[in-house]
C-alpha positions in Angstrom: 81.7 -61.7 4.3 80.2 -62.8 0.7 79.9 -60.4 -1.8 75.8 -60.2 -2.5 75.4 -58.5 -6.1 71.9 -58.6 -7.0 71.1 -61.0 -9.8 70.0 -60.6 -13.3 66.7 -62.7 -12.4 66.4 -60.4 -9.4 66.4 -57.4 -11.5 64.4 -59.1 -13.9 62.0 -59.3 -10.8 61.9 -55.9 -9.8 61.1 -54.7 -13.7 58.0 -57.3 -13.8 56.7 -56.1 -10.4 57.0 -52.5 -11.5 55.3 -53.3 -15.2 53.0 -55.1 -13.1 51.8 -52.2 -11.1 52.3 -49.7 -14.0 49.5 -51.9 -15.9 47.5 -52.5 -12.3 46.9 -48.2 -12.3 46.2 -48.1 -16.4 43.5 -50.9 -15.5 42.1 -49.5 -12.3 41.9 -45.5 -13.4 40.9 -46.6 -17.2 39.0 -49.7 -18.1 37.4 -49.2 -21.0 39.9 -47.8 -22.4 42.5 -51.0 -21.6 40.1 -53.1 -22.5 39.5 -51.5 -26.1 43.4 -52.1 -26.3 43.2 -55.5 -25.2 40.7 -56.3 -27.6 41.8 -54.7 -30.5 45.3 -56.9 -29.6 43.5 -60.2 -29.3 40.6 -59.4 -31.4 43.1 -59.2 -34.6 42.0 -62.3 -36.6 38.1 -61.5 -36.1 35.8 -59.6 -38.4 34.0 -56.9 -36.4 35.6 -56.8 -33.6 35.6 -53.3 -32.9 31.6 -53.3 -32.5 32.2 -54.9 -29.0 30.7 -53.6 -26.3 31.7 -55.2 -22.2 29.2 -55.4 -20.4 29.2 -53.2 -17.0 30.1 -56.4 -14.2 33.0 -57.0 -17.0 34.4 -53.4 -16.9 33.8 -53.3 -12.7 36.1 -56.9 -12.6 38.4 -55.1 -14.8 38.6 -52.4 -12.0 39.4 -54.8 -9.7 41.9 -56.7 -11.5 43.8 -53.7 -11.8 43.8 -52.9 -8.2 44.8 -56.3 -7.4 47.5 -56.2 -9.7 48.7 -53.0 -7.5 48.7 -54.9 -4.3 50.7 -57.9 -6.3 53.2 -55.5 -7.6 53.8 -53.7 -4.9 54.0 -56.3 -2.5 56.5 -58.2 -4.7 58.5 -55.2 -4.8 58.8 -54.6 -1.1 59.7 -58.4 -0.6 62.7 -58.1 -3.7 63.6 -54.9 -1.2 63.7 -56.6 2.1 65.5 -59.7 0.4 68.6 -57.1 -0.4 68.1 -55.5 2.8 68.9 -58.4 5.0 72.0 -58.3 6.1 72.2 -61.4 8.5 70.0 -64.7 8.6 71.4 -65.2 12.0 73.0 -68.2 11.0 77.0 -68.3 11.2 79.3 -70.3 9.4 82.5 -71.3 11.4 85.6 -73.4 9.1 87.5 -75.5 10.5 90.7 -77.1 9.0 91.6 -80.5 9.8 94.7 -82.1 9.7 94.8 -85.8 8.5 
C-alpha cells in the first residue's frame, strides 16, 4: 500500500554495522598490529610514543573487543535486514469518510 524506500539513515546504518564488523575481524585476527595503529593515531602529540609496549591481558581484551564488535555488527545488520523484510505488522488501517 505505502511505498517503503529505505532511508538514508537506514543505509547510513547498514554501512556502520558493516565498518563495524570490518574493524571487529582486523581487531580479533591482528591486535598488535591495530593497536600499533591506534596508538600511533592517538599517540600523535607525545614524545616517544612508538617505545610502547601493551601488556599481554591488554592485547587478549583487544581480542575480545574485536569479536564482540563482530557479534554487534552482525547482529545490527540482520535486524536493519528483517526491518525491510517485514512486510505486514498485522495491523490494518481501514478510512472511513464521513459526511457532515
Amino acid at each position: 500500500m505505502f511505498n517503503k524506500r529505505p532511508s538514508p539513515c537506514s543505509k547510513c546504518r547498514k554501512l556502520g554495522y558493516a565498518w563495524m564488523v570490518l574493524n571487529g575481524f582486523l581487531y580479533a585476527i591482528a591486535p598488535r598490529l591495530m593497536l600499533k595503529l591506534s596508538t600511533k593515531m592517538l599517540a600523535m602529540g607525545f614524545e616517544n610514543a612508538d617505545e610502547l609496549e601493551p601488556r599481554e591481558w591488554y592485547t587478549d581484551a583487544t581480542r575480545a573487543t574485536g569479536v564482540g564488535m563482530i557479534a554487534a555488527g552482525l547482529a545490527g545488520l540482520a535486524f536493519e535486514r528483517g526491518g525491510d523484510d517485514a512486510e505486514d505488522d498485522g495491523v490494518d488501517v481501514v478510512r472511513t469518510e464521513t459526511s457532515d
